[in-house]
C-alpha positions in Angstrom: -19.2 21.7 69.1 -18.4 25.3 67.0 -20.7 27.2 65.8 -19.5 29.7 63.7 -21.3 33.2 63.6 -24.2 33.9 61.6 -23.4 38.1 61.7 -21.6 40.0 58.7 -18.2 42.0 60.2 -18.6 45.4 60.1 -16.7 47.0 56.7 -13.2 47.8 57.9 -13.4 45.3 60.6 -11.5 41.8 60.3 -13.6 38.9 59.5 -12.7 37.5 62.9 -10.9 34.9 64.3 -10.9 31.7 62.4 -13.3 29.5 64.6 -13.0 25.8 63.4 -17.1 24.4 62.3 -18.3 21.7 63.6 -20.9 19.2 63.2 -23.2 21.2 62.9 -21.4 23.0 59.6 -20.6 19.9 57.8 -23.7 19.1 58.5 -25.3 22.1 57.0 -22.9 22.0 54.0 -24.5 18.7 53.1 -27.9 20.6 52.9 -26.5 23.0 50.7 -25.5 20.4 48.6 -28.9 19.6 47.6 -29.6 22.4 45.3 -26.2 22.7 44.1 -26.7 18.9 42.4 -30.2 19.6 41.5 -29.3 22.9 39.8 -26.4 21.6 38.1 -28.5 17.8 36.8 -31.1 20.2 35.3 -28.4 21.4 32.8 -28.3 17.9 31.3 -31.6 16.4 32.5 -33.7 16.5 29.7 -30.8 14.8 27.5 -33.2 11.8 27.3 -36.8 13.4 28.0 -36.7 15.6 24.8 -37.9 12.4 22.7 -41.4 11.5 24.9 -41.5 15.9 25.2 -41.6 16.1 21.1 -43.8 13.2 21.0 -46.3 14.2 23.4 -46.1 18.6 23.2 -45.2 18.4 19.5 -42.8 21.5 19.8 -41.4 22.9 16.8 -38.0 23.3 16.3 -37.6 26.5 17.1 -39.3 25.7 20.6 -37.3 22.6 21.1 -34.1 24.6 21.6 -35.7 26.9 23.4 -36.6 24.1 26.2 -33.2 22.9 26.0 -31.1 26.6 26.2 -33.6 29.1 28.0 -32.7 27.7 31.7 -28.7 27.9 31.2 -29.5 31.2 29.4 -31.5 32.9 32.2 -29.0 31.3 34.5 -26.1 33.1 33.3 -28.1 36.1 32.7 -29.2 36.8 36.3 -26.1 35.3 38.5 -24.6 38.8 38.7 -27.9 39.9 39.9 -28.8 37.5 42.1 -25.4 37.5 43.9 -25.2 41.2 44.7 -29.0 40.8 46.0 -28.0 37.8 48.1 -25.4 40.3 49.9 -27.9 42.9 50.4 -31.1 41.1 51.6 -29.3 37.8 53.2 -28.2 34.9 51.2 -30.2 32.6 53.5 -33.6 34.1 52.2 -32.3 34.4 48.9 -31.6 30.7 49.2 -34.9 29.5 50.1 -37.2 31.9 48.0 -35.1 30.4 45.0 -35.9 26.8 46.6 -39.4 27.8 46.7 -39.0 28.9 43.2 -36.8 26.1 42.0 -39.4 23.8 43.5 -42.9 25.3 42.0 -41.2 25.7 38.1 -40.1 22.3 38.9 -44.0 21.4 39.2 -45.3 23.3 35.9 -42.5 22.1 34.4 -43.7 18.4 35.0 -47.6 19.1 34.2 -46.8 21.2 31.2 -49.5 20.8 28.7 -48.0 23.1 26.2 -44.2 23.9 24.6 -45.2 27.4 25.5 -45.4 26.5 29.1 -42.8 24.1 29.5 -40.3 26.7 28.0 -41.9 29.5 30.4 -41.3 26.8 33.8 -37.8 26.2 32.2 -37.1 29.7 32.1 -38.3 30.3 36.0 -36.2 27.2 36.8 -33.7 29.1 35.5 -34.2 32.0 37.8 -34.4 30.0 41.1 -30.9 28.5 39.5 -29.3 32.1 39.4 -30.6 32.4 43.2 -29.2 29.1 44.4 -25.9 28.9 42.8 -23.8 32.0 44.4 -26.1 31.6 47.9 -24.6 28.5 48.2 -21.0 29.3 48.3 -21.6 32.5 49.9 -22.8 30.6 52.6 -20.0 28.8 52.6 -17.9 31.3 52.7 -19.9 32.5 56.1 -19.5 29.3 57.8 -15.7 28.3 57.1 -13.7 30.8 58.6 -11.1 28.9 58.9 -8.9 28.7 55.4 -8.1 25.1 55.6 -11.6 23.9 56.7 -12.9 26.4 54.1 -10.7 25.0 51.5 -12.4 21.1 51.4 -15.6 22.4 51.6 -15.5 24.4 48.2 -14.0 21.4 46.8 -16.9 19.7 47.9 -19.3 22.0 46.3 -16.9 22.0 43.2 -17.2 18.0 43.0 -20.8 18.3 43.4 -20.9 20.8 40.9 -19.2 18.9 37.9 -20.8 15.3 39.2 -24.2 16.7 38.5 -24.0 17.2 35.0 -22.9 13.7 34.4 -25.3 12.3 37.0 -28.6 14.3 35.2 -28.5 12.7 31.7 -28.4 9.2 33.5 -30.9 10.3 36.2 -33.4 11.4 32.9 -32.9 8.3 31.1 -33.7 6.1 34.2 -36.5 8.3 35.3 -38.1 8.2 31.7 -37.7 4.5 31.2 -39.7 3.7 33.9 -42.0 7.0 34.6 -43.3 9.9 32.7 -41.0 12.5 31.0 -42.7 14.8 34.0 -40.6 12.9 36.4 -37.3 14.5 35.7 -38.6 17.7 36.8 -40.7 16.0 40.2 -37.2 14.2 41.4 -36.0 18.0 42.5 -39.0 17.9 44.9 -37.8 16.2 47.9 -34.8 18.5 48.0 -36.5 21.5 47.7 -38.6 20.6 50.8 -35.9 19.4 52.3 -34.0 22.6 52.0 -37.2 25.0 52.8 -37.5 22.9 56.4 -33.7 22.6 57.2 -32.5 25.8 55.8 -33.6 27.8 58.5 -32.8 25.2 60.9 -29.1 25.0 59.9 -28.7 27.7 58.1 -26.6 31.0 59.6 -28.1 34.4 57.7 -25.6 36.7 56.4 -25.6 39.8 54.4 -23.6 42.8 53.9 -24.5 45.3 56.4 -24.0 48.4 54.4 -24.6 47.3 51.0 -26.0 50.9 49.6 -28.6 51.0 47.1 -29.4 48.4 44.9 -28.6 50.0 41.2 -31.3 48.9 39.1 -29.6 50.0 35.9 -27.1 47.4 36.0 -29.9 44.4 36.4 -31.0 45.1 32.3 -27.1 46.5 31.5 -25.8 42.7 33.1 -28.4 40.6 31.0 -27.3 42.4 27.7 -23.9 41.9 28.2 -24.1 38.2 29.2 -27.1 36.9 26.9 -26.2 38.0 23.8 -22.7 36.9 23.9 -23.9 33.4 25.5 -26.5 33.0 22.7 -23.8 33.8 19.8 -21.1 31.5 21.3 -23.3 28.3 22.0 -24.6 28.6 18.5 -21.5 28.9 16.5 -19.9 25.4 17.2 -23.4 23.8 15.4 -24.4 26.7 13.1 -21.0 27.8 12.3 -19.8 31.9 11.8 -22.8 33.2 10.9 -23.8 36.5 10.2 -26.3 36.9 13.1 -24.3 35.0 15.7 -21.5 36.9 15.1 -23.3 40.4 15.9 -24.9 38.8 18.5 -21.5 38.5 20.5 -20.8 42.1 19.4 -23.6 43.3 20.6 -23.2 41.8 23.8 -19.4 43.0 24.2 -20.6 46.6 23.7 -23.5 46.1 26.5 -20.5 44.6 28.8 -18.3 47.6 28.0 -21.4 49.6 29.1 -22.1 47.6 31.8 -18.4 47.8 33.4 -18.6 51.4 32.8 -21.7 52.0 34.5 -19.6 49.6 37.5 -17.3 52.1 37.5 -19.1 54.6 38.2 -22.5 54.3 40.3 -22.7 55.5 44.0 -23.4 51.8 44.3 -22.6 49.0 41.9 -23.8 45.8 41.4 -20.3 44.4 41.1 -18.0 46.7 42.8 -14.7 47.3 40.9 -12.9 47.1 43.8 -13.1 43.6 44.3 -10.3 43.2 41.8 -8.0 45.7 44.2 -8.1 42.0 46.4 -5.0 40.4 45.8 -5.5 37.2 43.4 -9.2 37.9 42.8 -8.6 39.3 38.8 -6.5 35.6 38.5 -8.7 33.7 40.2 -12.0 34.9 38.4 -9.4 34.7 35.0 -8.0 31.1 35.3 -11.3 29.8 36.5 -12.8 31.3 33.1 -10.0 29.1 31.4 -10.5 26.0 33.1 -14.4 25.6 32.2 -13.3 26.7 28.8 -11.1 23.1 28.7 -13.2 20.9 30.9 -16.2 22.3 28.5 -14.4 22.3 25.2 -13.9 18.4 26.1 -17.0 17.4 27.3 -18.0 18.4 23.4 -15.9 16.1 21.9 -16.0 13.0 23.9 -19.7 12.6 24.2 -20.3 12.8 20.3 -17.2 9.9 20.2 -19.2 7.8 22.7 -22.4 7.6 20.9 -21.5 8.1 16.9 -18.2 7.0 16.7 -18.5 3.9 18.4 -22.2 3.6 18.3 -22.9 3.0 21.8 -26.8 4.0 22.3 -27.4 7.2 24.4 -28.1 5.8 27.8 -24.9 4.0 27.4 -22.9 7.0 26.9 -24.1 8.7 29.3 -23.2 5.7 31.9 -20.1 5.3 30.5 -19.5 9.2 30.7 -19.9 8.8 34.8 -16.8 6.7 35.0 -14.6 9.9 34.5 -16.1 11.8 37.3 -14.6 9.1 40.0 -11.5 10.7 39.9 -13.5 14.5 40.0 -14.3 13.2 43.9 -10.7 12.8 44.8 -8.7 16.1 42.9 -10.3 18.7 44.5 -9.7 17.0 48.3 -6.5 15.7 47.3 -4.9 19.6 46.0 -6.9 21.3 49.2 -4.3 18.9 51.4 -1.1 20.1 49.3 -2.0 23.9 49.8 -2.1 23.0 53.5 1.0 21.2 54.0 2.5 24.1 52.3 2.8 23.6 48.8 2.4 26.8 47.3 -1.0 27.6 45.6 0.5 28.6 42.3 2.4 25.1 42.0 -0.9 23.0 42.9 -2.8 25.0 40.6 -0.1 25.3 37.9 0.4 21.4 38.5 -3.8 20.8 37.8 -3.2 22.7 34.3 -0.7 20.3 33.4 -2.3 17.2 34.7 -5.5 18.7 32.4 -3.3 19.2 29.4 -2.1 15.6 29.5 -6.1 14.9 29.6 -5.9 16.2 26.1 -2.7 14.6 25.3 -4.4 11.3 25.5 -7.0 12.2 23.5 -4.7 13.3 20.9 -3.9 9.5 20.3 -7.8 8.3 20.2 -8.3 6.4 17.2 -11.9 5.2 16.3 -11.8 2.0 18.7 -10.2 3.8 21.8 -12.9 3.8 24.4 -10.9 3.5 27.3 -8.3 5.7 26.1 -10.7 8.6 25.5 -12.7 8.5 29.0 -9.1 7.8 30.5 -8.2 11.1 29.0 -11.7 12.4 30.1 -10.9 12.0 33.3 -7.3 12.9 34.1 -8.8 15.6 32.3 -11.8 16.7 34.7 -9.3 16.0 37.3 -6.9 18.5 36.4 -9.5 20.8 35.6 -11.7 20.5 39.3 -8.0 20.7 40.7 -7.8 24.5 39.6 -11.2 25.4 39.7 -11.4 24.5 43.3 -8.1 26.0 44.2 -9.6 29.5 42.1 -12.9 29.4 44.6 -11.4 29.3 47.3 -8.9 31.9 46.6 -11.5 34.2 45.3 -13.6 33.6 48.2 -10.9 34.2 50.8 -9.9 37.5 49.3 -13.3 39.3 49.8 -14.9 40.0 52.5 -17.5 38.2 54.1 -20.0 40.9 53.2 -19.4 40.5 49.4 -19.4 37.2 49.1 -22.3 36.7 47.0 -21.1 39.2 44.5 -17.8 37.8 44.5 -19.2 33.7 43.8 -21.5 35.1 41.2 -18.7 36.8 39.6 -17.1 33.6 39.4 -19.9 31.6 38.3 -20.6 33.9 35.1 -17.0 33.8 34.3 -17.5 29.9 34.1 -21.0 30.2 31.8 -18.3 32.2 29.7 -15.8 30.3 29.9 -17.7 26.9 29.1 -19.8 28.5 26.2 -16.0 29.8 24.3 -15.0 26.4 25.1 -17.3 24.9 23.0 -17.5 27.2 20.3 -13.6 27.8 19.7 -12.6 23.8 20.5 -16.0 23.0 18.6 -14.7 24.5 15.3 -11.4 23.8 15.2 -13.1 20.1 15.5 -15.3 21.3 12.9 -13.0 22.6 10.2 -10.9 19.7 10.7 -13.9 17.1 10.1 -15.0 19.2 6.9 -11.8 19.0 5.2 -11.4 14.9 6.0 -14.7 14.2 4.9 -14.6 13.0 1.2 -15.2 15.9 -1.3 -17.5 13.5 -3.2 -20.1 12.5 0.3 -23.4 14.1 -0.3 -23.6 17.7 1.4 -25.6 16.8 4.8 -22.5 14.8 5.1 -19.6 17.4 5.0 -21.8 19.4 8.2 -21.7 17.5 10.9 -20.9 13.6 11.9 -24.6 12.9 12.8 -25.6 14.2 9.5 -23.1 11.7 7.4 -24.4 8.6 9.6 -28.1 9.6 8.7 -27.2 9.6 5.2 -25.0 6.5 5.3 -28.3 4.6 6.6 -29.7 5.4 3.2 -27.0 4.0 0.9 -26.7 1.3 -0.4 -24.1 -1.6 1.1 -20.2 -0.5 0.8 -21.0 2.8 -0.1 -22.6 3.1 3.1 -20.3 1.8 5.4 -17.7 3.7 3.6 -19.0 6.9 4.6 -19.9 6.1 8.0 -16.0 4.6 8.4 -14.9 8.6 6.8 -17.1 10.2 8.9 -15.8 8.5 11.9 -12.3 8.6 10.9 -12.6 12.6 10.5 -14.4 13.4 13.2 -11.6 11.6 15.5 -9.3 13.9 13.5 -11.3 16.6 14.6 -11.2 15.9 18.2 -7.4 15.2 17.8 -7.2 18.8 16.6 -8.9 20.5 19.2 -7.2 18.3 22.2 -3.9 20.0 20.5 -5.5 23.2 20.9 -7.0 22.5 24.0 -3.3 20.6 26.0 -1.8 24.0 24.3 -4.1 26.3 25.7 -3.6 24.8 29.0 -0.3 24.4 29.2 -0.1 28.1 28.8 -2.8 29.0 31.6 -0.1 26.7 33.8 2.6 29.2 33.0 0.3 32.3 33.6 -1.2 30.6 37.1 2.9 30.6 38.2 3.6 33.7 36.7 -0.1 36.1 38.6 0.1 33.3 41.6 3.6 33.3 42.7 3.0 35.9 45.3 -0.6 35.4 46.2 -2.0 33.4 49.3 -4.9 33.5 50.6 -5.1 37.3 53.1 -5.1 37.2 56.6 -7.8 38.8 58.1 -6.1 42.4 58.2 -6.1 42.3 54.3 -9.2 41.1 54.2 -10.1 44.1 56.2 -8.6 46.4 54.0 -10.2 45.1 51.2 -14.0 45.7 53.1 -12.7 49.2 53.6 -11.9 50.6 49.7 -15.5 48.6 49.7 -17.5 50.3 51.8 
C-alpha cells in the first residue's frame, strides 16, 4: 500500500514523482468528505426549520434573513482568507480547528434561545465553513499526485459538493418532522467528531514552506470586495434594481479593485498574482465562475415551478428535486475517464457546456404540467454543469504548486459564490421582467411582484376570479423561466466556444512546469 508524502516540495523543486494512493488515501478522502456534505447541507438546511424557528424565537423580518444569508455571507467573505492561512500554518490544523468550530456553532446553534444568537452561531458556522471548504481540496491536492487518480477524486468532492445542497432541505424537513428544529444543526455532530479523531490519524499535514508574511491588510480589503457585491446580487432577483443594492455592488467592485491592487503589490499577498502566470489557471477559475452561474441561475427557477406552479407541498419538492442529482454521481466520473483515455480537456469540458445548454433547452419547452420534463432538464443540466466544474478543479489544482494549494481552491471557491449569486440575480430578472409583463395589467399589485404573491391573493378571491389569476400567474411565470433558460442555453453555449478557444492548448503541467510556476511564486 502507497502512502503518499505528507511534506510540501521545496519552491522551485518538482512536486515529485507521481506515487499512485492507496487504501489508505481513498480511505482518507472519504473522511474529508464529511465536512464537505455537512458544509454544503447547511446552505439549504433550514429550508424547512425557518417555520418552528419563527414560531418558537419570534424573529423579525429583518432577523429572519439574516439567519437564512449570514453563513453563505461569511462563507464567501473569508474563503480567500482561510485558504492562504491553510497554506501557511498547515491545511490539516486548519481543517480541524474549523471542525472544532463547525461543531461548537453547530451546538449554540441548536440551543439558541434568541434570533440574536442563532444568527451569531450561524455566522461562526459560517467561519468554520470558509476553514473547511479550501482545506479539503488542498488536501486533496497533497495526497493525489498522480493526475489521473487526482482527477476522480475532485470529482468526488465536486459530486459531494452539489449532492449536499439537495440532500439538506430533505435532511431538515425529515429531521424537523420527527425532532426539534435544534436537530438540523446537532446531525453535523457525529462528523465533526468523527473528523477531529480520524483527521490526524489519516490525515497527511501540508503547508507551504516559505509562505512569507501573512498580509493582514488584505483580510478587511477581501471581505469588502466580496460582501458587498454578494449582498447586492442575492438581493436584486427578489427586491429588484434598487437604489441601495445597486451601490452595494459598486461599492464592492471598488474594494476588489483595491484589493487586487494591494495583490499586486505586497511583499506577500494573500492571493499571489502569479498564480494566473500557471497555464489554464485564469480559464479555469473563469469557466468555473460561469458554470455555477448556470447550474445556480436554474436551481432558481425550477424549485419555485415544483412548489407554486404545480403545487406540490415543500417537502415534496425538495424530494422530487433529489431525483436530478443521480445523474450529478455519474458526470464528473464519467468526463475524468475521457480526459484519461485521451480526449482532450477542452473537448470534454466544451462537450459538458453543451450537454448543460440542452438542460436549458428542455426547459425552454416546460409548460405548466411538465414535471418530468423540467427535472429531466434539471438534471442533464447539473450534469453538464458538474462535468466542467470538475474538469476546472482539477485543472486549477494541477497547475499550482502543492504549496499554494489552499490559495488556489479558495480562489476557486469564491469565484463560484460569484458566480452562483450573478446567476440568480441576472437569470432571476430576466424571469422577472418576463412574468411582470404576462401578468394581467388588471391583477391586484402584490400580484404583478412575484408568483407567491399572486397565489396569496388568488386564495382571497372569490371562485373564477381566483383560479383565473392563479392559472396567469402560473402561465407567466413558466414564461419567465422559458426566458431565462434562452438566456441561460445561450450563455452556455458561448462558455463552450470560449472553453475550446483558452483550452485548446492547456493540459494539465508536468511536474517541471509545475516547478516553474513554485519558482515566479516564491
Amino acid at each position: 500500500m502507497t502512502h503518499s508524502t505528507s511534506t510540501t516540495p521545496a519552491p522551485g523543486t518538482p512536486d515529485g514523482p507521481a506515487a499512485l494512493a492507496g487504501r489508505r488515501e481513498w480511505t482518507a478522502l472519504g473522511v474529508l468528505m464529511l465536512p464537505l456534505l455537512l458544509v454544503s447541507m447547511d446552505v439549504s438546511v433550514l429550508y424547512f426549520a425557518i417555520p418552528s424557528i419563527s414560531a418558537d424565537l419570534e424573529p423579525s423580518g429583518t432577523q429572519q434573513l439574516w439567519i437564512f444569508d449570514i453563513y453563505a455571507f461569511v462563507l464567501a467573505g473569508l474563503l480567500m482568507t482561510m485558504g492562504s492561512l491553510g497554506d501557511r500554518i498547515g491545511r490539516r490544523r486548519l481543517l480541524l480547528f474549523g471542525a472544532a468550530a463547525f461543531g461548537t456553532a453547530s451546538v449554540i446553534a441548536a440551543y439558541a434561545n434568541s434570533p440574536e444568537t442563532l444568527i451569531a452561531a450561524r455566522a461562526l458556522l459560517g467561519i468554520g465553513g470558509a476553514t473547511l471548504m479550501p482545506s479539503t481540496m488542498a488536501i486533496i491536492r497533497t495526497m493525489f499526485t498522480d493526475s489521473g487518480q487526482r482527477a476522480k477524486a475532485i470529482g468526488i468532492w465536486s459530486g459531494v459538493m452539489t449532492g449536499g445542497v439537495a440532500l439538506g432541505s430533505v435532511m431538515s424537513g425529515v429531521l424537523v418532522e420527527y425532532f426539534w428544529w435544534g436537530s438540523v444543526f446537532l446531525v453535523n455532530l457525529p462528523a465533526m467528531v468523527l473528523l477531529l479523531v480520524l483527521g490526524p490519524i489519516m490525515l497527511p499535514e501540508s503547508k507551504n514552506p516559505e509562505p512569507g508574511r501573512f498580509d493582514l491588510l488584505s483580510v478587511p480589503l477581501s471581505m469588502a470586495a466580496v460582501l458587498p457585491v454578494i449582498y447586492g446580487i442575492k438581493e436584486i432577483p427578489s427586491e429588484g434594481w434598487k437604489f441601495e443594492y445597486v451601490v452595494s455592488v459598486l461599492v464592492g467592485l471598488v474594494f476588489t479593485a483595491l484589493f487586487v491592487h494591494r495583490q499586486r503589490t505586497a511583499k506577500s499577498p494573500l492571493i499571489s498574482p502569479a498564480l494566473f502566470r500557471g497555464r489554464g489557471f485564469a480559464p479555469a477559475v473563469v469557466l468555473n465562475l460561469i458554470s455555477n452561474f448556470g447550474m445556480m441561475g436554474s436551481a432558481y427557477f425550477t424549485t419555485q415551478y415544483l412548489q407554486s406552479v404545480l403545487g406540490k407541498s415543500s417537502m415534496e419538492a425538495a424530494l422530487w428535486a433529489l431525483l436530478p442529482t443521480i445523474l450529478v454521481g455519474v458526470a464528473a466520473p464519467v468526463a475524468a475517464q475521457l480526459v484519461q483515455k485521451g480526449v482532450h480537456r477542452a473537448h470534454v469540458v466544451s462537450g459538458g457546456f453543451v450537454t448543460a445548454a440542452c438542460g436549458y433547452g428542455l426547459l425552454t419547452l416546460a409548460g405548466t404540467d411538465s414535471m418530468w420534463l423540467v427535472l429531466a432538464g434539471a438534471g442533464v443540466l447539473a450534469a453538464g454543469i458538474v462535468t466542467v466544474m470538475s474538469q476546472m478543479m482539477d485543472l486549477a489544482l494541477g497547475t499550482v504548486p502543492v504549496g499554494n494549494a489552499g490559495a488556489a481552491s479558495s480562489l476557486l471557491e469564491t469565484g463560484a459564490e460569484f458566480g452562483g449569486a450573478l446567476g440568480m440575480a441576472v437569470l432571476g430578472s430576466i424571469g422577472t421582467a418576463v412574468y411582470r409583463h404576462e401578468i394581467p395589467a388588471g391583477a391586484p399589485a402584490p400580484a404583478h411582484e412575484t408568483l407567491g404573491g399572486a397565489l396569496a391573493v388568488a386564495r382571497h378571491l372569490p371562485g373564477d376570479a381566483g383560479q383565473a389569476l392563479t392559472t396567469a400567474a402560473r402561465e407567466a411565470f413558466t414564461s419567465g423561466m422559458q426566458a431565462a433558460a434562452i438566456a441561460g442555453a445561450v450563455l452556455l453555449l458561448g462558455a463552450a466556444a470560449l472553453a475550446t478557444a483558452t483550452l485548446r492548448k492547456v493540459q494539465v503541467p508536468e511536474a517541471a512546469e509545475t516547478a516553474e510556476t513554485a519558482e515566479s511564486l516564491a
